[in-house]
Biotite code that builds the C-alpha atoms (Angstrom):
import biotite.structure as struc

atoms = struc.array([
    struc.Atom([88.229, 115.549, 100.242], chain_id="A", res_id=1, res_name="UNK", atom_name="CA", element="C"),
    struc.Atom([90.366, 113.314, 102.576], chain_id="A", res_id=2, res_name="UNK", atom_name="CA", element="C"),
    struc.Atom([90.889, 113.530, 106.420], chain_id="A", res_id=3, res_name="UNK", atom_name="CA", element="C"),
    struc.Atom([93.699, 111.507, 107.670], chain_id="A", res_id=4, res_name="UNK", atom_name="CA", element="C"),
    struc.Atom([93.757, 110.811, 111.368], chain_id="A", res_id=5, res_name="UNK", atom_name="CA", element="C"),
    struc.Atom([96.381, 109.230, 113.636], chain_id="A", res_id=6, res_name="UNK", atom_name="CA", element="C"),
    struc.Atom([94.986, 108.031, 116.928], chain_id="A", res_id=7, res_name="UNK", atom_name="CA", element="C"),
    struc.Atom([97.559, 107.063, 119.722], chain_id="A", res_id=8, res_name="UNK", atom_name="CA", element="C"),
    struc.Atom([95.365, 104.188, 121.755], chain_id="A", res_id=9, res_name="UNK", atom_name="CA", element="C"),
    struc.Atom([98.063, 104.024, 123.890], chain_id="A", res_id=10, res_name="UNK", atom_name="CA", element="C"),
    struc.Atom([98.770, 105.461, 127.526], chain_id="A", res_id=11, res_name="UNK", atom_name="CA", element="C"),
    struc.Atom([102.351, 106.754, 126.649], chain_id="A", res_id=12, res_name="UNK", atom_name="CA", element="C"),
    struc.Atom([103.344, 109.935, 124.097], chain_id="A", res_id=13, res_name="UNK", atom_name="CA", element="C"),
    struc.Atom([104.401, 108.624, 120.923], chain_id="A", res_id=14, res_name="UNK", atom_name="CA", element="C"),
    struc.Atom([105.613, 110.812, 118.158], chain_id="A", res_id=15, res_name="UNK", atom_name="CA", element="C"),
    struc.Atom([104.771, 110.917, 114.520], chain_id="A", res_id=16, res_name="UNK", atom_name="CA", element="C"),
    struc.Atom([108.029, 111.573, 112.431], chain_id="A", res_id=17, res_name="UNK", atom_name="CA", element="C"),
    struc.Atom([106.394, 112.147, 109.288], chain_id="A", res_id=18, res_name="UNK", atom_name="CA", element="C"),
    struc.Atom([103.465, 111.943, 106.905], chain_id="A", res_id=19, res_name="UNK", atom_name="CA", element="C"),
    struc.Atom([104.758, 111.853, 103.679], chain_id="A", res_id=20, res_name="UNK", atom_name="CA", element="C"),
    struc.Atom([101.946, 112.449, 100.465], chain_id="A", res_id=21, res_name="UNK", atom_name="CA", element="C"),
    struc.Atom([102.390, 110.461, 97.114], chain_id="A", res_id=22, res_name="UNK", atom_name="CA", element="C"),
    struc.Atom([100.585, 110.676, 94.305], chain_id="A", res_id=23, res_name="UNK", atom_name="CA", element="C"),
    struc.Atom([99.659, 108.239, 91.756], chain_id="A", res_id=24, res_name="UNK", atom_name="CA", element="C"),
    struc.Atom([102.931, 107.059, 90.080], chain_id="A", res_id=25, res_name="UNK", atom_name="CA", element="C"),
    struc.Atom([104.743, 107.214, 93.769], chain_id="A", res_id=26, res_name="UNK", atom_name="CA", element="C"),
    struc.Atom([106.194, 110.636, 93.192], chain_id="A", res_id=27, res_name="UNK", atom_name="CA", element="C"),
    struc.Atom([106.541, 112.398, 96.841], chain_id="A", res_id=28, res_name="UNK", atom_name="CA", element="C"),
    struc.Atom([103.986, 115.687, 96.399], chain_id="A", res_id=29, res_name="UNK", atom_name="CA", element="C"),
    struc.Atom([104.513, 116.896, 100.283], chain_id="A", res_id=30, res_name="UNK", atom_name="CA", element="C"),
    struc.Atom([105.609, 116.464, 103.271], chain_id="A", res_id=31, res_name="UNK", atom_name="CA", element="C"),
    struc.Atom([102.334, 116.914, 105.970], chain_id="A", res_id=32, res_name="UNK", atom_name="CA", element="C"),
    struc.Atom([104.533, 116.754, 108.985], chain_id="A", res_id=33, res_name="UNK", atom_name="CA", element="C"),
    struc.Atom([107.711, 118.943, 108.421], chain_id="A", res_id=34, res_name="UNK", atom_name="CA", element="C"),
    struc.Atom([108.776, 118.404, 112.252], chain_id="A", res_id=35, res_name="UNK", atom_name="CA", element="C"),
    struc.Atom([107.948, 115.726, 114.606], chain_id="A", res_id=36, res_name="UNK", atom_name="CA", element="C"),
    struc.Atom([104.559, 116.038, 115.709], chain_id="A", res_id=37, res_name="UNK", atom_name="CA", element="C"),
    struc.Atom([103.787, 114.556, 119.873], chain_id="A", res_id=38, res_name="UNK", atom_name="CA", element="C"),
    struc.Atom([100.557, 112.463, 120.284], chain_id="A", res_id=39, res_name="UNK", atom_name="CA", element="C"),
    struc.Atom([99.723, 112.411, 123.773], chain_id="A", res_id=40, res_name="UNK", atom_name="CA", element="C"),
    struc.Atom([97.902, 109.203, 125.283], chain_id="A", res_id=41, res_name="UNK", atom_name="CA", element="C"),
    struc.Atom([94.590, 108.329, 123.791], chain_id="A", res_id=42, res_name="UNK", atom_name="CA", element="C"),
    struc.Atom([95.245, 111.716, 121.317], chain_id="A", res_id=43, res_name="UNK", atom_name="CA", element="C"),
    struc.Atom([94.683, 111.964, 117.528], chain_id="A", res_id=44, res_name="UNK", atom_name="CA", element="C"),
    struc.Atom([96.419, 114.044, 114.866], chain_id="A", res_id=45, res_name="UNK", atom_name="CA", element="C"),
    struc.Atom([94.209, 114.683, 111.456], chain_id="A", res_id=46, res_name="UNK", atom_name="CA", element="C"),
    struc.Atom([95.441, 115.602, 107.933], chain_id="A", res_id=47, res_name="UNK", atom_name="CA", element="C"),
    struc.Atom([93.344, 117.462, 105.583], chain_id="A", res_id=48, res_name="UNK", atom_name="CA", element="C"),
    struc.Atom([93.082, 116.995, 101.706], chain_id="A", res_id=49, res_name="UNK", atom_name="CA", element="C"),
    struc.Atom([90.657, 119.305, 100.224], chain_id="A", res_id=50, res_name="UNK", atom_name="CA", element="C"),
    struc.Atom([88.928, 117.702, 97.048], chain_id="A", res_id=51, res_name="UNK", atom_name="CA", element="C"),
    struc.Atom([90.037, 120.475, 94.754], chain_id="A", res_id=52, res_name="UNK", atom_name="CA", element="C"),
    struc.Atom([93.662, 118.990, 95.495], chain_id="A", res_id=53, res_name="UNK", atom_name="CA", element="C"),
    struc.Atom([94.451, 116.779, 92.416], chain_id="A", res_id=54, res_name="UNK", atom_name="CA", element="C"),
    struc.Atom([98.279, 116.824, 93.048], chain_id="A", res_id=55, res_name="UNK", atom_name="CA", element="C"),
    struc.Atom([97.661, 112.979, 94.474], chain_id="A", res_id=56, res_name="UNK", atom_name="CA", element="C"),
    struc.Atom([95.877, 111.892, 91.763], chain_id="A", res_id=57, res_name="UNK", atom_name="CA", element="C"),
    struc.Atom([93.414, 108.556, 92.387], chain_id="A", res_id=58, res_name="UNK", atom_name="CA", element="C"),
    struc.Atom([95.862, 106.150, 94.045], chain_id="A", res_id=59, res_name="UNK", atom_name="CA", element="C"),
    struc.Atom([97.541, 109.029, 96.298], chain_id="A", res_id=60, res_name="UNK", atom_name="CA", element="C"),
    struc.Atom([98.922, 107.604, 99.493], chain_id="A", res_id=61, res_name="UNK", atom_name="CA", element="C"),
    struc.Atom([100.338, 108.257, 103.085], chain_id="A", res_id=62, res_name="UNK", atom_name="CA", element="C"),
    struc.Atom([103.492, 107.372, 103.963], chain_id="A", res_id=63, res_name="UNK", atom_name="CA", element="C"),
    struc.Atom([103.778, 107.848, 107.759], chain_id="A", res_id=64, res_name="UNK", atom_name="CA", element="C"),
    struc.Atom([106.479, 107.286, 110.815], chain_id="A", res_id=65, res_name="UNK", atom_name="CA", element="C"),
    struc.Atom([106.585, 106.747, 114.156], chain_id="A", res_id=66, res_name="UNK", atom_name="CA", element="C"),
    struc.Atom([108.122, 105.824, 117.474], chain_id="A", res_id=67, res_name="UNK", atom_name="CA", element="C"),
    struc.Atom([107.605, 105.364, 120.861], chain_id="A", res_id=68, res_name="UNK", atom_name="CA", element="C"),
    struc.Atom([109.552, 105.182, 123.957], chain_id="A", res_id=69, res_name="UNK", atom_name="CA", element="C"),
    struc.Atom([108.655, 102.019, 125.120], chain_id="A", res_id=70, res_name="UNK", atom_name="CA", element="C"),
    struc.Atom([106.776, 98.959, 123.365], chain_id="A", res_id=71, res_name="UNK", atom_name="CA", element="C"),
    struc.Atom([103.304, 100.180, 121.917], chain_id="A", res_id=72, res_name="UNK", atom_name="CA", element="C"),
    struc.Atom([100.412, 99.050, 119.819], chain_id="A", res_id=73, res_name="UNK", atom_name="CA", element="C"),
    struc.Atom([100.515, 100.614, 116.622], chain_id="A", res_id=74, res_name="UNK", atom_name="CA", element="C"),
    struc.Atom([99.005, 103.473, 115.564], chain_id="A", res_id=75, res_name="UNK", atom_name="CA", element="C"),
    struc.Atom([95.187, 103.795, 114.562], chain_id="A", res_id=76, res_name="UNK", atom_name="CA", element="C"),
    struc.Atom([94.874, 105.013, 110.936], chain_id="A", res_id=77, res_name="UNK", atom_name="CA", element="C"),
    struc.Atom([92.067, 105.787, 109.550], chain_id="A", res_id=78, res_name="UNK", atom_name="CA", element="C"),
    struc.Atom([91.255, 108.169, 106.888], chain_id="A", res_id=79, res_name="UNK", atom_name="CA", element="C"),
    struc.Atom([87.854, 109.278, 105.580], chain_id="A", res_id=80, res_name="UNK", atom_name="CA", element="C"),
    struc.Atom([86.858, 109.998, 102.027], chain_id="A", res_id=81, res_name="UNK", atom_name="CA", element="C"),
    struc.Atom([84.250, 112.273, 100.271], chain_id="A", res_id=82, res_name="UNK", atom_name="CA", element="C"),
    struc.Atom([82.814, 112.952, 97.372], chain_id="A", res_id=83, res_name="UNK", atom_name="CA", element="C"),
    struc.Atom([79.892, 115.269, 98.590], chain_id="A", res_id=84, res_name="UNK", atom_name="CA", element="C"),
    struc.Atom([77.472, 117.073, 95.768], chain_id="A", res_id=85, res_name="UNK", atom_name="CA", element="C"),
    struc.Atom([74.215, 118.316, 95.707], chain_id="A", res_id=86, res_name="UNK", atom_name="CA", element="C"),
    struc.Atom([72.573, 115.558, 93.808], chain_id="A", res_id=87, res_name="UNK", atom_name="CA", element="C"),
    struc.Atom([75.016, 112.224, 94.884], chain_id="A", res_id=88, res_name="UNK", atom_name="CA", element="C"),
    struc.Atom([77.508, 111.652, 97.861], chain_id="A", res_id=89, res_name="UNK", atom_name="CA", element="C"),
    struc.Atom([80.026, 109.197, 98.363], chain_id="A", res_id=90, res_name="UNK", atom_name="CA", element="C"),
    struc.Atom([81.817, 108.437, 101.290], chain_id="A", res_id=91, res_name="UNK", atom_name="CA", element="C"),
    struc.Atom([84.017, 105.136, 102.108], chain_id="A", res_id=92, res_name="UNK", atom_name="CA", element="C"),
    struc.Atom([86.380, 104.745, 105.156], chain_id="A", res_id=93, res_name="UNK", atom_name="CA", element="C"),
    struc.Atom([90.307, 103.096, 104.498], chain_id="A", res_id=94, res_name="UNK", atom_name="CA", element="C"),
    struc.Atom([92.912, 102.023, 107.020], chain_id="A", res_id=95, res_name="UNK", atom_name="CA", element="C"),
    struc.Atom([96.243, 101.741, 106.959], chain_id="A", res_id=96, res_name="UNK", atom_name="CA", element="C"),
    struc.Atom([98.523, 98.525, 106.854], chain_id="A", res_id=97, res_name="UNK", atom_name="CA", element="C"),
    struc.Atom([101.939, 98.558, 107.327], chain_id="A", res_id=98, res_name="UNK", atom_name="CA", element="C"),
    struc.Atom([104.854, 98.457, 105.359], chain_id="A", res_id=99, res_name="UNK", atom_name="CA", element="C"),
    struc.Atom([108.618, 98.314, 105.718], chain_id="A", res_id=100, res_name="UNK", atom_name="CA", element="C"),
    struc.Atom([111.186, 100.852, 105.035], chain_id="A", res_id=101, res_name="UNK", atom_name="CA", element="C"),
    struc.Atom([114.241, 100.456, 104.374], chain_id="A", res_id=102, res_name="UNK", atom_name="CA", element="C"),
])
């Protein structure tokens, strides 16, 4: 399992545009944010991946998008991964770094 969160840790809306899933060989498996999704000052938006989801594969990845009105700090990303069993867990935090699109 995967949770995805967005945190806005800035005092002004900005707006995620999209959240675009890819799976292991970079092919686009979804789109998590089919409209443009508001997050209000100091809000968060999270993104679930349940762990019987394979359609990412082991190097799936986020693509996300987004604006703001005014200058801003960039988005927090942070996602949370889990491997959780009866016998063994694992559990490692990633961020995000950014990229440009062309």
């Amino acid at each position: 399992m995967s949770t995805t969160s967005w945190s806005n840790r800035h005092l002004a809306d900005k707006q995620l545009l999209y959240a675009r899933y890819y799976d292991t060989q970079g092919g686009l498996v979804r789109e998590f944010v089919p409209t443009i999704q508001t997050i209000p000052p100091l809000g968060t938006i999270e993104l679930f991946v349940p762990r019987a989801d394979m359609a990412g594969g082991s190097g799936a990845n986020f693509l996300i998008a987004w604006s703001a009105e005014s200058p801003a700090s960039p988005l927090l990303v942070e996602a949370l991964h889990g491997d959780i069993r009866e016998a063994r867990s694992l559990v490692f935090l990633t961020g995000a770094r950014p990229v440009k699109v062309h």
